[in-house]
Every structure is written in C-alpha cells, then in structure tokens.
C-alpha positions as CSV (number, residue, x, y, z in Angstrom):
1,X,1.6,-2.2,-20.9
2,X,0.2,-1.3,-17.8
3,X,-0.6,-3.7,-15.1
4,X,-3.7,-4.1,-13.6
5,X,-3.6,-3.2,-10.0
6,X,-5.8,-5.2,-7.1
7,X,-6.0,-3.8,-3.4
8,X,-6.1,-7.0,-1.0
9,X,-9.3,-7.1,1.7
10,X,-6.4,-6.6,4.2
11,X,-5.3,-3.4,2.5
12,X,-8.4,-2.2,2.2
13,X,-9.3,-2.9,6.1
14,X,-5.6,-0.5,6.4
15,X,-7.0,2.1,4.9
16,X,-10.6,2.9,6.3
17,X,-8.6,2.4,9.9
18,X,-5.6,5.1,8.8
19,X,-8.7,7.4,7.7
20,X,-10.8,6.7,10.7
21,X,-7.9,7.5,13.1
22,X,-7.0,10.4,10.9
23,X,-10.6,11.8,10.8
24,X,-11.2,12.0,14.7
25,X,-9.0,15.0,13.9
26,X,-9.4,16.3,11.3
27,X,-12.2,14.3,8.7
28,X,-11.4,16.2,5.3
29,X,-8.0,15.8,5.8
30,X,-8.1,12.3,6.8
31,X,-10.7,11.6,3.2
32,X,-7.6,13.3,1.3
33,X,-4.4,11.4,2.7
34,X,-6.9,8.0,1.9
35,X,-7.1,9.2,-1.6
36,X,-3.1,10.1,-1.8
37,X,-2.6,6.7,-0.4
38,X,-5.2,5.0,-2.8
39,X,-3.3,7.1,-5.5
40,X,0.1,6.1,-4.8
41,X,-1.2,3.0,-5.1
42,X,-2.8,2.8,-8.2
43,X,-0.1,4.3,-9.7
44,X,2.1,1.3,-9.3
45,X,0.1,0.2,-12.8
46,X,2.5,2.2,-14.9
47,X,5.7,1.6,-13.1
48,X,5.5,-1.3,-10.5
49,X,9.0,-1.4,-10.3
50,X,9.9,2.0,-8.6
51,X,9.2,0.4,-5.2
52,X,12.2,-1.1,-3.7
53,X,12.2,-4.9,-2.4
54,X,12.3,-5.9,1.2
55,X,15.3,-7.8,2.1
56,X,13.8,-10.0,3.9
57,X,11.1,-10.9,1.8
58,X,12.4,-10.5,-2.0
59,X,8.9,-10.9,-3.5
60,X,7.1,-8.2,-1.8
61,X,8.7,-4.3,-2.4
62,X,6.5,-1.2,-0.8
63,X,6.6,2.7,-1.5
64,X,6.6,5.4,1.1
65,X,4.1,8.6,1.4
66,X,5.7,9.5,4.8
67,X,4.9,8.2,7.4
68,X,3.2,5.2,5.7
69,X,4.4,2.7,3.2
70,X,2.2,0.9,0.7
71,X,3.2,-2.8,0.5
72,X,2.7,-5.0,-2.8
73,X,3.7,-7.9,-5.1
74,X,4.2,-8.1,-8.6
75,X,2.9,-10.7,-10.4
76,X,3.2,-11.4,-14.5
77,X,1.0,-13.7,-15.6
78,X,-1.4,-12.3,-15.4
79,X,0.3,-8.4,-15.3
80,X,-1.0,-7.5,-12.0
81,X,0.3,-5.8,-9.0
82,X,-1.5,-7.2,-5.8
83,X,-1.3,-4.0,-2.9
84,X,-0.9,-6.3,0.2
85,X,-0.7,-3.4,2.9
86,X,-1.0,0.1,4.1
87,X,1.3,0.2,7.1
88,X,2.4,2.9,9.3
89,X,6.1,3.1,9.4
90,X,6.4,3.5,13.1
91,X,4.4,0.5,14.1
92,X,6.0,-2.9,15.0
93,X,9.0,-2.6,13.0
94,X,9.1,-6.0,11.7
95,X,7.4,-6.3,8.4
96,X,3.3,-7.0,8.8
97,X,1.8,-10.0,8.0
98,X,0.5,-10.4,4.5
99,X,-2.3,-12.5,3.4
100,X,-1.7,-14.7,0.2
C-alpha cells in the first residue's frame, strides 16, 4: 500500500531557494532539477524505506540526487512519509534543523 507523501513548509521554502539559485544560471535547468528533486521525493510513496537512517537521528533517513539529499520521516499511522528537507550536501555538515 502506498503511503501518502506530505512535503513540510520548510521543504518547500528548500526548494524554490535551490531553483532560484539554480535559475540565475540557467532557469530551465534549475525548473528541471526542482522537478527531479520533487520526483525523488514523491517517489518515497512506493518504497519509503530505500533511504538510509541518519545515525544520529534514527527517525529521520534522507536519499541523495547528488549533490542534494532529500530528508524525511516515516510515519504509520496514518501511512505517510513527511519530506522534512531539501539540503545541499556541502552546506553545514551537521544535519539541518527539522521542523516537527
């Protein structure tokens, strides 16, 4: 059964700043890495587990589409997986600040 996925306010704010730095370059590329992004996430509906957990917080497991990674949680009851970030991988590298 798939789950239904839910992209936090946070997330979203990621990813219209990833396109808008990506668009003073180069806009129809930066409208098609936000839709792969988008994608990647949405996909998490069918198989939220193919994300690997962070060790140093077990709850929350992210996916990569180099050179960002897509943070989320799983919840079951209700199915949902909850998209917490959009994060470059060469920012601060301590894991970002979710919101609950």
């Amino acid at each position: 059964m798939a789950h239904q996925v839910l992209i936090t306010d946070l997330a979203k704010a990621d990813l219209r700043e990833i396109a808008e730095y990506i668009a003073q370059d180069n806009p129809v590329a930066a409208e098609r890495f936000a839709q792969k992004l988008l994608d990647d996430a949405l996909s998490l509906a069918h198989s939220p587990y193919r994300g690997r957990a962070l060790q140093r917080k077990r709850d929350v497991r992210r996916i990569v589409r180099r050179p960002y990674l897509v943070y989320y949680r799983i919840e079951t009851n209700p199915d949902v997986v909850r998209v917490l970030r959009f994060w470059h991988g060469f920012r601060h590298p301590k894991t970002p600040k979710f919101e609950d």
